[in-house]
C-alpha positions in Angstrom: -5.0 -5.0 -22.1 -6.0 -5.0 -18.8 -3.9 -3.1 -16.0 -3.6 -5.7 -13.6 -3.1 -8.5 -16.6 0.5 -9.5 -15.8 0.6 -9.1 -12.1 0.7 -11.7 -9.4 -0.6 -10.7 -6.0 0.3 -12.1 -2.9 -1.3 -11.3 0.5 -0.8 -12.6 4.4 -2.1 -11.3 7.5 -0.2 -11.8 11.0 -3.6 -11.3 12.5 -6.7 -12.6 12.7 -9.4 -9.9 11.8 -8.9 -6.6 12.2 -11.3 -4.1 12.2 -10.1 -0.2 11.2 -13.1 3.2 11.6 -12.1 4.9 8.1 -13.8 5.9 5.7 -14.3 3.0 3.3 -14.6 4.4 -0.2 -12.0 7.2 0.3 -9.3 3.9 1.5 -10.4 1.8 -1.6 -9.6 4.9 -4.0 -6.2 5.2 -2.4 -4.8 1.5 -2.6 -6.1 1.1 -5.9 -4.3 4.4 -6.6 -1.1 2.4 -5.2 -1.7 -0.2 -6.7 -2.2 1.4 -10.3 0.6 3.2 -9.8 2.9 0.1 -9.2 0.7 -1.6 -12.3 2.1 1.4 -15.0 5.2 1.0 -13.5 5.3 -2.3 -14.5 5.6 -3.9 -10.8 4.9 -7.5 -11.9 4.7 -8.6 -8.6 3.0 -6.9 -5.2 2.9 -8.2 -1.8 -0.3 -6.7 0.7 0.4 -8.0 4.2 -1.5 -7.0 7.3 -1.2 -6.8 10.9 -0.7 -4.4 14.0 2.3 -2.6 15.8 0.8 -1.7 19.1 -2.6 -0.1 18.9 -1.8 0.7 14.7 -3.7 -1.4 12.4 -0.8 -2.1 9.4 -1.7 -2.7 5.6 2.0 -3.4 4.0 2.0 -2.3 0.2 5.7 -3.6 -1.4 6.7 -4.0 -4.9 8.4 -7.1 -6.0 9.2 -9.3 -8.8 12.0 -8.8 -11.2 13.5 -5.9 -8.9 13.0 -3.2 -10.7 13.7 0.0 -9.1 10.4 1.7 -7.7 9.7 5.1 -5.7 6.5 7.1 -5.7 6.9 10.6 -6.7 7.0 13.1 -3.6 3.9 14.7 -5.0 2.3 11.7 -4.9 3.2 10.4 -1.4 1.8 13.7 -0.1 -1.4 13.1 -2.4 -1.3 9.9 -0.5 -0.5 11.1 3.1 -3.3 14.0 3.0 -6.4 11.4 1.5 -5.6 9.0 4.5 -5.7 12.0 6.9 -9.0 12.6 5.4 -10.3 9.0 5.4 -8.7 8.9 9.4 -5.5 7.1 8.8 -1.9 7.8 7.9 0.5 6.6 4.8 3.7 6.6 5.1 6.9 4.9 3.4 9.9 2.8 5.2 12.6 1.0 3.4 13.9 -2.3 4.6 16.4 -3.9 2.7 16.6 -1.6 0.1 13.4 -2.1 -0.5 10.4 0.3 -0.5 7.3 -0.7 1.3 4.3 2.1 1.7 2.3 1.4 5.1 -1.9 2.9 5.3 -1.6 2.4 9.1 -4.9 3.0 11.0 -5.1 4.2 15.0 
């Protein structure tokens, strides 16, 4: 079966385009490593959403769906956090409404 078999994606942007200097390849291994991670989770629903704050560039990662409780493992989120450093961004988690959401942000 695939992974991604029984999820629904959704995405918006709050911008038009917005162009990020990272390194491409190293960002594509991390959101599909988010995204993966949600997927064996079984997240049946995930929200991408981008968009600024100031002078940050915002990719918005959030679980949804049936409300099942998610939270990346602390060794993960620094897995996460140092890769982005690498690639020349940051990750980063905030919780709004009791509900997780993990942030790439680019300067």
């Amino acid at each position: 079966t695939p992974l991604f078999s029984s999820t629904r994606f959704s995405f918006s942007s709050q911008e038009g385009s917005l162009p990020v200097f990272a390194d491409k390849l190293m960002f594509q291994d991390m959101l599909s490593a988010l995204l993966e991670q949600f997927a064996v989770s079984r997240i049946d629903q995930i929200s991408l959403e981008t968009g600024k704050n100031g002078m940050e560039i915002l990719l918005l990662v959030a679980p949804g769906g049936d409300g099942k409780p998610f939270r990346l493992r602390e060794t993960k989120m620094l897995y996460f956090q140092h890769s982005m450093k690498i690639a020349g961004g940051k990750f980063d988690r905030i919780i709004v409404d009791e509900k997780e959401i993990y942030r790439f942000i680019f300067s």
